[in-house]
N, C-alpha and C positions, 0 to 999 in steps of 0.2 A: 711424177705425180706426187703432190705432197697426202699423205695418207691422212694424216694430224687433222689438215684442215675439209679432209672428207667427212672424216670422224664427226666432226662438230657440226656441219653441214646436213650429214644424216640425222643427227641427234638432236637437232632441231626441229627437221622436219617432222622426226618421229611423237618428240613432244609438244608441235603443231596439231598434230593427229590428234594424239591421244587427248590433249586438251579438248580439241572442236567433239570428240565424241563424248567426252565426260560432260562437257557443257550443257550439250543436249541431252541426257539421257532421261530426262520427265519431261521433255517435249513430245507434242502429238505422234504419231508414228502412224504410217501409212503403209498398208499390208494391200496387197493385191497378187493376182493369180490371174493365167491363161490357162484356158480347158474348156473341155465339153467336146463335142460337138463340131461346133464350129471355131472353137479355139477364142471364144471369147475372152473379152480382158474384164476384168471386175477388179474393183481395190473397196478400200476400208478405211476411215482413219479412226485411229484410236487414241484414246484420251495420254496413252502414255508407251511405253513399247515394252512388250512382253516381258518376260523374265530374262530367259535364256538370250534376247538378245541384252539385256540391261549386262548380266552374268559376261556376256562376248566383250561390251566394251570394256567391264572390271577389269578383267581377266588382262583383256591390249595395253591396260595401263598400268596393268602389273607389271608386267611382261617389257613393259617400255623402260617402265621406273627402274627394275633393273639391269637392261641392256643401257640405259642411260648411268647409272649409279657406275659400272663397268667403264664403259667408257671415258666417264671422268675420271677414275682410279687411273686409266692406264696413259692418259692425254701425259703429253712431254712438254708442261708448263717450263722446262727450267729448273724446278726445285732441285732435282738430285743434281747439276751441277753447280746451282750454287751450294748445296750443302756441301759436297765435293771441296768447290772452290772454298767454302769457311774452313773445311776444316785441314786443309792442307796451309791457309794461315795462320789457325791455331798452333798448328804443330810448327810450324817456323817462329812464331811467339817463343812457345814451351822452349824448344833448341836453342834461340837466341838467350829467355831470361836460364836458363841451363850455361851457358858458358861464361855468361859473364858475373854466374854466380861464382863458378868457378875460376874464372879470371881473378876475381874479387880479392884484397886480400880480406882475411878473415879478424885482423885486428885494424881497425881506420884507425889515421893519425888524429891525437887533437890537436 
């Protein structure tokens, strides 16, 4: 199971979501209820959708923003071994111009 490409796959979808709810949040909204009696069904639509659910979607895309901000921190692009790989050529640079300083003589002929 590649985990990596789960990762990305959830984090998509999550930022799927949370976008389609941000999108809509001053869209009409439609409240209905069963009750009574006879268990009737009634609904409502209203000009825009309450608070506390407006407050529910913020909050999801908070919540997204930073399970998503996470998981790109911790995604294995690569970087750490190419920084790896640079810097293990650095240091063979350094060692090489190091001996052949010292190889050198210190007076050149003219």
């Amino acid at each position: 199971m590649d985990l990596a490409a789960g990762r990305v796959r959830l984090a998509e979808k999550m930022l799927a979501a949370s976008e389609a709810m941000l999108d809509g949040i001053d869209d009409e909204y439609l409240v209905y209820n069963f009750g009574g009696k006879d268990n009737d069904y009634n609904e409502h639509l209203l000009a825009t959708a309450p608070v506390e659910v407006k407050r529910n979607i913020i909050t999801t895309a908070g919540i997204t923003f930073d399970k998503l901000t996470r998981i790109v921190e911790k995604s294995d692009t690569g970087l750490e071994q190419a920084v790896g790989v640079l810097d293990t050529i650095a240091d063979g640079f350094r060692t090489a111009a190091e001996k052949y300083r010292s190889e050198s003589p210190t007076d050149a002929p003219e």
